[in-house]
Structures are given as structure tokens and as C-alpha cells.
C-alpha positions in Angstrom: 98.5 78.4 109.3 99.7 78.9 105.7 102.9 81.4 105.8 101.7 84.6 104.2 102.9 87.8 102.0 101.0 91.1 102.2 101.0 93.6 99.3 100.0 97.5 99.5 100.5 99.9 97.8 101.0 103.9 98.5 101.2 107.3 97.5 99.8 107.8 93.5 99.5 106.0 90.6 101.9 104.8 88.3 101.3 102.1 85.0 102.9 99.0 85.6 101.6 98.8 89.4 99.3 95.9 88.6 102.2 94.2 87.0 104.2 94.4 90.0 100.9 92.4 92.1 100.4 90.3 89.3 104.0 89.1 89.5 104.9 89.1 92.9 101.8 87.4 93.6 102.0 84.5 91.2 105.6 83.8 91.9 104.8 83.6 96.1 101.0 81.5 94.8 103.6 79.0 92.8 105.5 78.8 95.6 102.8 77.7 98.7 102.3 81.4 99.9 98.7 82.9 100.8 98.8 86.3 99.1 97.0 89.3 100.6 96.4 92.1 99.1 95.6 95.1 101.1 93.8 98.4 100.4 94.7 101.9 101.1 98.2 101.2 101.9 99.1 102.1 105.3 95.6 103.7 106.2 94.5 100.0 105.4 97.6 97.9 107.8 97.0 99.4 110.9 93.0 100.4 110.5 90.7 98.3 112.4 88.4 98.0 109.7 90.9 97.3 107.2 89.9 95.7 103.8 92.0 92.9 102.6 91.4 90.6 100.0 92.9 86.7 99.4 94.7 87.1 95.5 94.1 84.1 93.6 96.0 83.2 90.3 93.4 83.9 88.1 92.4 87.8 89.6 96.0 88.0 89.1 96.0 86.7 85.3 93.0 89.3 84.8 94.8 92.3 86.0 98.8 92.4 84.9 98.4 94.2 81.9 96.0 96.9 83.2 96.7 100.7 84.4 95.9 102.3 87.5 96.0 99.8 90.6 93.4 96.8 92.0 94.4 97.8 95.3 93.2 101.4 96.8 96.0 103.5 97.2 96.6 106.0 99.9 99.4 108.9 101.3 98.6 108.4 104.5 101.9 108.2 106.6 101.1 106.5 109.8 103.3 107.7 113.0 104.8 105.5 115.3 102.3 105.2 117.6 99.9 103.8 115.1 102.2 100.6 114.6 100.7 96.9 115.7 101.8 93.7 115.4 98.0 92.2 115.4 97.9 91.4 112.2 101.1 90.6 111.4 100.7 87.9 113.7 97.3 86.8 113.0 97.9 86.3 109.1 102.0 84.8 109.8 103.0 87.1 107.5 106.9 86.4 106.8 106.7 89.4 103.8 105.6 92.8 103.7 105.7 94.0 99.7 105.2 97.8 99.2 104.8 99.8 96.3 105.5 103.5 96.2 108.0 106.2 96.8 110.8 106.7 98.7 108.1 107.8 101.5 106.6 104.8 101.1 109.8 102.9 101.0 111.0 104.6 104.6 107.8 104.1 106.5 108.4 100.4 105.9 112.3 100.3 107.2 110.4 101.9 110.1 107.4 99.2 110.6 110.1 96.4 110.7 112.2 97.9 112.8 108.9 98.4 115.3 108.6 94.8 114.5 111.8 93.5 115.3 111.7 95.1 118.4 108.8 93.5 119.6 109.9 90.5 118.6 108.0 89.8 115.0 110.5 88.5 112.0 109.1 89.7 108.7 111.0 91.1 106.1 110.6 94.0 103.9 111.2 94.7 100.3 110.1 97.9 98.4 109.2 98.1 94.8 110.3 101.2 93.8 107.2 103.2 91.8 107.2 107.0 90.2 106.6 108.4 86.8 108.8 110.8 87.9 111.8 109.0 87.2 113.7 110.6 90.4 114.3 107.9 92.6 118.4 107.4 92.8 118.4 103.4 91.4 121.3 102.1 89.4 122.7 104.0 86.3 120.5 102.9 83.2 118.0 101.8 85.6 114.3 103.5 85.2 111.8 103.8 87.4 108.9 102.0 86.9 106.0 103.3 84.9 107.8 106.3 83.3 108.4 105.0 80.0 104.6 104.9 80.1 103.3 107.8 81.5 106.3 109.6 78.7 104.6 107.5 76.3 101.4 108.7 77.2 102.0 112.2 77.7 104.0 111.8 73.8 100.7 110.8 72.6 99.2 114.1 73.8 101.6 116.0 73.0 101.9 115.0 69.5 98.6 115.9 68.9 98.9 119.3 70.5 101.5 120.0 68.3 99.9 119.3 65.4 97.1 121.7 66.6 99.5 124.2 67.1 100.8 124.0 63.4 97.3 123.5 62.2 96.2 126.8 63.6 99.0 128.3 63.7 99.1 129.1 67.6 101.7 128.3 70.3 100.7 126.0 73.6 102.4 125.8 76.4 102.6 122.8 78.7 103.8 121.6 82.2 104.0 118.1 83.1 104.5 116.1 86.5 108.3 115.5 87.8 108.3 116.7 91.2 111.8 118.6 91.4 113.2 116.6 88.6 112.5 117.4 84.8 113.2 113.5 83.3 109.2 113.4 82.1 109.4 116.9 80.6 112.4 116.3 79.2 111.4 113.1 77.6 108.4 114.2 76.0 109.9 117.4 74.7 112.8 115.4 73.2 110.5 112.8 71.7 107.8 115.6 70.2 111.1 118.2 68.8 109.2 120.8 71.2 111.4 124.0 70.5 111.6 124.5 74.3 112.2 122.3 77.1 112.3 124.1 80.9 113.4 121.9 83.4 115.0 122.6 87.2 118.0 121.7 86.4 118.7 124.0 83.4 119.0 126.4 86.3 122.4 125.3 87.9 123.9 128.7 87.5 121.2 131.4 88.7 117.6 131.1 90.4 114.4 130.3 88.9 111.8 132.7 88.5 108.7 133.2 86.3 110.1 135.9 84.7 112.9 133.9 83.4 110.5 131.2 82.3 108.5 133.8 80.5 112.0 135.0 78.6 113.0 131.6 78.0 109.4 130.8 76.4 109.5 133.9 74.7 112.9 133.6 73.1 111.4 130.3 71.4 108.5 132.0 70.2 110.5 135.4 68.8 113.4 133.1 67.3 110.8 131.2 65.5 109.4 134.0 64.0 112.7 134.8 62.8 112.7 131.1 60.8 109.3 132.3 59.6 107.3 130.1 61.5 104.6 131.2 63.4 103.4 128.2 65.8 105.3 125.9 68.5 104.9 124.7 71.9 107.3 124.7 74.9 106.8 122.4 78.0 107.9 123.1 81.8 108.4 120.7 84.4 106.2 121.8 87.3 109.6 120.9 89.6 110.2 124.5 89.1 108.2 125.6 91.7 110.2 123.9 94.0 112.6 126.4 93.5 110.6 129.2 93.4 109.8 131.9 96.7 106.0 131.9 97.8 106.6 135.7 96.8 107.3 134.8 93.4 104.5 132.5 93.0 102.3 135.2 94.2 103.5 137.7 91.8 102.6 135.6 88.4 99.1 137.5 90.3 97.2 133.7 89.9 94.2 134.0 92.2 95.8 131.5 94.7 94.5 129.2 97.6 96.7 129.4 100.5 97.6 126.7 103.9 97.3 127.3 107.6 100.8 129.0 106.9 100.4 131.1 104.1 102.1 129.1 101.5 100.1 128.8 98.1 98.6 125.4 97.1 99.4 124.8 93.7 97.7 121.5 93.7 94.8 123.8 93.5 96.0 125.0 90.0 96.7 124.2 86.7 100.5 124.7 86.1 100.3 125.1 82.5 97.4 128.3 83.5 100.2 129.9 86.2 103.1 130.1 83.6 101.2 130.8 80.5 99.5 133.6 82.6 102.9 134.5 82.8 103.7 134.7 79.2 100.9 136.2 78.1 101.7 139.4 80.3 105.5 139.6 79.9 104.5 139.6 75.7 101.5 142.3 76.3 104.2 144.4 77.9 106.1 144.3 74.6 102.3 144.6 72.9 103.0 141.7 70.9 99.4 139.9 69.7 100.9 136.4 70.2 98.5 134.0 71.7 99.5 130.7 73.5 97.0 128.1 75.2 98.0 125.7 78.3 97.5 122.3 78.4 98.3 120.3 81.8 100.3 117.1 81.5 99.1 115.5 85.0 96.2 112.6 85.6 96.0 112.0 82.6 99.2 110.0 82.2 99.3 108.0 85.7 96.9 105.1 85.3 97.6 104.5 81.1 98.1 100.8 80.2 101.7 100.0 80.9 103.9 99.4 77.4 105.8 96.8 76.9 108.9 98.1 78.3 107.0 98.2 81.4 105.2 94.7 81.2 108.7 93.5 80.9 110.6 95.3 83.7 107.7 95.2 86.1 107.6 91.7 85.9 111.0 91.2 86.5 110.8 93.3 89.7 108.1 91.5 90.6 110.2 88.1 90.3 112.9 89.8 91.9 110.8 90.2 95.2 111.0 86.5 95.3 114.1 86.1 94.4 115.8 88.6 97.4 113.4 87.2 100.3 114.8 83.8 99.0 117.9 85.6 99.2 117.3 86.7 103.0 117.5 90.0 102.4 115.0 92.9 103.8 114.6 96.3 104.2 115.6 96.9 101.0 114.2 98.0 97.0 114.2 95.4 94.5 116.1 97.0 91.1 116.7 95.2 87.5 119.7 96.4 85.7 119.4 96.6 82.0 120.3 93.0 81.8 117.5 92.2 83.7 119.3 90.6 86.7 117.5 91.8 90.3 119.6 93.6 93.2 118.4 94.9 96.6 119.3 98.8 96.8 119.3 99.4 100.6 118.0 103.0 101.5 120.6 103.8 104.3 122.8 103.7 100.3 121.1 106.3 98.7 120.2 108.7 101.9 121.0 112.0 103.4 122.3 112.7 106.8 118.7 114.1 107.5 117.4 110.6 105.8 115.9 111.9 103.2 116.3 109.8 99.9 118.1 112.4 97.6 116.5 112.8 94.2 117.7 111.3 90.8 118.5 114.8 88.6 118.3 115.1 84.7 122.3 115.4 84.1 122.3 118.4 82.0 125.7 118.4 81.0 125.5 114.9 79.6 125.9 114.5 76.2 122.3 113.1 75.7 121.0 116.4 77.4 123.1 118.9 75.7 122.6 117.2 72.1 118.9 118.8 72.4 119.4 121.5 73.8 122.2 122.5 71.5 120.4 120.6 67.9 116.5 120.5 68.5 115.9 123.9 71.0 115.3 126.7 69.6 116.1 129.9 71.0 117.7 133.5 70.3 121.5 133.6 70.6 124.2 136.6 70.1 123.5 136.7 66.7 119.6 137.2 66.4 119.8 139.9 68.5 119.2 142.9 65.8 116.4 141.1 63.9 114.7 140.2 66.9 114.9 143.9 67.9 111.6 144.2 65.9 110.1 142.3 68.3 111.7 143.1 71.5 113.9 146.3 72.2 115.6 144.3 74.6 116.5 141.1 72.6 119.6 141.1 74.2 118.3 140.0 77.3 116.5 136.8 75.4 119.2 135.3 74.5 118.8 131.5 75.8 122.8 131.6 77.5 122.4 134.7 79.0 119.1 134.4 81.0 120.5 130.8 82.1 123.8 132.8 83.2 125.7 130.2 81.0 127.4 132.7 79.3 
């Protein structure tokens, strides 16, 4: 029987995921491999009624530039007891390829470890997949399909600004990003948004909603100031990560809540629960200063993949090839900005509790503090008497102080 590779993919969508298939599978095709392709990830491996489908060069030709993903995703995380060899060993498979997180990523160092104790040889090698941009690879090293889903959610916001100058209003936006604000970031950089909030901002004091009210509303008062009376500010929805279930209740959203009494935010629109927030932190001052949400989220995860993407997607999908050539397993394939492929072994970038530890936005890089320092805008020591005809207050809207950077 012809040695095999199997591909699935898990966890959500991200542009560039078809390149990765594509790729790997021409480069295993070229090289006498049967290439399966499986559905619904992990659900679909150890499922007795699994769907799998024989990739031939030509679905493969049809699908590389496309978003979203030809195979079914899923999140399903199988436990230990679900594991088989069966088909494994009734398709020789020599190479499991996933896509996906670092969940994804762990879940296979655990299925060949099952394997290799019950005497199967087949190697692993992740693909590392997010829009998030948080997974710890290599410095200069992104993670696939973010440079899309940014350029995507740039798109968007462009327009959105332009509303906002058009009719003179102010919008307020939260993207995806997990606990990490690289997307947010990104697209507030590339759009001159006036504010930016991210987790990491707050390294010196807690994250609540009412400092991302303040900080939202020292953007729109400073403004005012410059004689301009629209903007936007985005948030990184990794800030409720960091915030209590009692301060998520108190923004007084009309909440869902688990078997445990924790609210489900998936249930929500992030942009609603902070500009909620806004709006009644600005009543309390009885300003008449409207703002309107808009959710950075679906929209951006199955986008065609730009070129930046085509390009470093196929390279990781070479890579594959080139590290099981290599001999090496349970491992990621990464590119380095030269473009050469590297495995990145997990027990490398893990906690003691084996948890892969999240790449941050640096904040006190020079990149970072160059916009918040030259494109932000905000109230400092010095606005605080004119702003006084906004809020009586003002001095507690200054952007240093509520971040305790002072």
C-alpha cells in the first residue's frame, strides 16, 4: 500500500489555511505520497463515520488561493481514551499534518505519543494557524493569516472612519486577539485611530470597564479640544480576560451565563458591552456625544489570503516536507523572514503547567510607543483646565494617569 499523509485541520478559521493543504499536499503528491485530507479535525480521526477525501493535484491547484478551509474544521479535543490506531494503520500513514492552535498543536504531541506506545511510527508536524498573532514563534516571525485578517479588518475600518468623519459621529470597535492585542493594534496603527486599547497597555494597574470608558473618553474630549468632533477608538476583546465576572456584570449587558455562573461573551457583541459602557460613563457627565459599535470578528477569518500570506503559507507548507525529510516530529514548522523552515518544538515554548505561553504586543518597544506617543490622542497634564468644560474631573482623564504610568 502507497505510504500515506493525513491533513486536518482544527479550531477556527484563519486565510492562508487552504495554502497550507495546497502546499503540503502538492509537495507529498510530487513526491509518491497518497494525500488524505480529513474533515472535522479530530472529531473526524477517531469518528467511526469519519469523512475523508483522497487530494488530487488539481482540487489542490483550485483551492490555494482561496479563504476559509476545504476541510471542515472542528474544536473538538478528543481525550485519551478516544485514541486508535485503526486508521493509522489501515491508511500506512507515516505523517500526520495539523493545522490550528497551540491546542491543536498539543493534542497531536499527545496522539503520537499514544502511538508510539503501541507501537505505530508516524510523525507529527504542526502548522502553526491564528489571526491572533499570539503564538510564541521566532522574533519577526508572524503567524499565519494575520496579515490578512489585519488587512481585512483595515479595509473595514477605513471605511468606518470615513463614516465617522462624514457624519461627524465617533464608533467604537473591538476586534479578535484572544489575550493579546497584535490585531487591534495593527489595524488601529494602519487606520491613525486616535485610540488603541489593548491588554497589554495595562502592565501597571487592572483592567476595568470604567478605565476603558476613561480612556475612550479622554480621546473623544481631547479631540474636541483640536476642534474636531468625530473619531473612532478600537479595543482588543483580550481585555476581558483580565476582567472579574463581577466587572463584566456591572457594564449591566443583559448577559447569558454557564453551568458555573460565568458570563458567555461569545453570546455578545464586544463592541455593544464597551460602547454601553461609554455611553453611560458620558450621560453621567450629561454630555450628548453619541458613539456606534461595530464588531471586528467573522468577518475577517475566511478573507482571501494577500500575498504576504500566499507567500509564507507556501513556504510552511514546503517546510512540512522538508522537516519529515529531515526526521523530525512532534514539532511546528516556522519560516524566518528569510524564508528558510525550522521545527519549533513545544516542550520550547511551554509552561511548567504545559500551557504554550502567549506571544504579547511589546509595549515598550519602540514600534509600540512611537503610536502611542505620535498618532494617540488623548488628554495629558496640560489639557486639564480646557477640558474642565467637559468634565469637572479631567484630571482623572489624563491617558498616564488612568494607565498608572505616571
Amino acid at each position: 500500500m502507497k505510504e500515506s499523509v493525513v491533513i486536518l485541520c482544527g479550531g477556527g478559521p484563519a486565510p492562508g489555511i487552504n495554502t497550507v493543504i495546497s502546499s503540503v499536499g502538492k509537495v507529498f503528491l510530487k513526491n509518491g505520497y497518497r494525500v488524505i485530507g480529513l474533515h472535522e479535525g479530530y472529531k473526524g480521526l477517531f469518528s467511526k463515520d469519519r469523512e475523508m477525501v483522497d487530494l488530487d493535484f488539481e482540487t489542490l491547484d483550485g483551492i490555494f488561493t482561496r479563504g476559509g478551509s476545504h476541510l471542515k474544521m472542528s474544536r473538538f479535543k478528543p481525550k485519551n481514551s478516544d485514541f486508535s490506531t485503526d486508521f493509522f494503520v489501515e491508511n500506512n500513514v507515516k505523517l500526520l499534518v495539523t493545522i490550528g492552535g497551540d491546542d491543536t498543536a498539543s493534542t497531536a504531541n499527545r496522539i503520537s505519543k499514544y502511538l508510539e506506545e503501541n507501537k505505530v511510527n508516524i510523525s507529527n508536524i504542526h502548522v502553526p494557524k491564528t489571526i491572533d498573532n499570539d503564538l510564541p514563534l521566532p522574533e519577526g516571525s508572524p503567524t499565519f493569516g494575520y496579515h490578512s485578517a489585519k488587512d481585512e479588518g483595515v479595509k473595514i475600518a477605513t471605511t468606518v472612519y470615513e463614516d465617522a468623519r462624514t457624519s461627524q459621529n465617533w464608533f467604537v470597535l473591538a476586534a479578535m486577539g484572544r489575550e493579546a492585542g497584535h490585531l487591534a493594534f495593527g489595524i488601529g496603527t494602519a487606520c491613525h485611530f486616535p485610540m488603541i486599547i489593548i491588554p497589554e497597555m495595562f502592565n501597571k494597574t487592572n483592567i476595568s470597564a470604567e478605565k476603558i470608558a476613561q480612556l475612550v473618553i479622554s480621546s473623544i474630549i481631547k479631540r474636541r479640544l483640536m476642534g474636531l468632533n468625530y473619531g473612532a477608538a478600537i479595543i482588543s476583546e483580550g481585555v476581558f480576560h483580565f476582567m472579574s465576572d463581577e466587572d463584566i456584570k456591572s457594564t449591566g449587558v443583559n448577559f447569558t451565563y454557564d453551568a458555573h455562573g460565568h458570563p458567555e461573551l461569545f453570546n455578545v457583541s464586544k463592541a455593544h458591552v464597551f460602547n454601553m459602557v461609554i455611553q453611560r460613563k458620558m450621560k453621567s457627565y450629561d454630555l450628548n456625544i453619541g458613539t456606534r459599535p461595530v464588531e471586528l470578528g467573522f468577518e475577517i477569518r475566511c478573507c482571501r489570503p494577500i500575498g504576504f500570506d500566499l507567500n509564507l503559507c507556501t513556504l510552511l507548507g514546503n517546510g512540512v516536507y522538508t522537516l519529515f525529510k529531515q526526521g523530525h516530529s512532534k514539532c511546528m514548522v516556522t519560516v524566518d523572514p528569510v524564508g528558510d523552515a525550522s521545527p519549533l518544538f513545544l516542550k520550547d515554548v511551554e509552561d511548567e503547567n504545559g500551557k504554550v505561553k502567549p506571544r504579547l504586543v511589546d509595549v515598550n518597544s519602540q514600534r509600540v510607543q512611537s503610536v502611542l506617543n505620535y498618532n494617540l490622542h488623548y488628554l495629558t497634564a496640560e489639557d486639564v483646565e480646557a477640558a474642565k468644560a467637559y468634565l469637572p474631573d479631567a484630571e482623572n482623564y489624563v491617558f498616564t494617569k488612568i494607565l498608572n504610568w505616571e
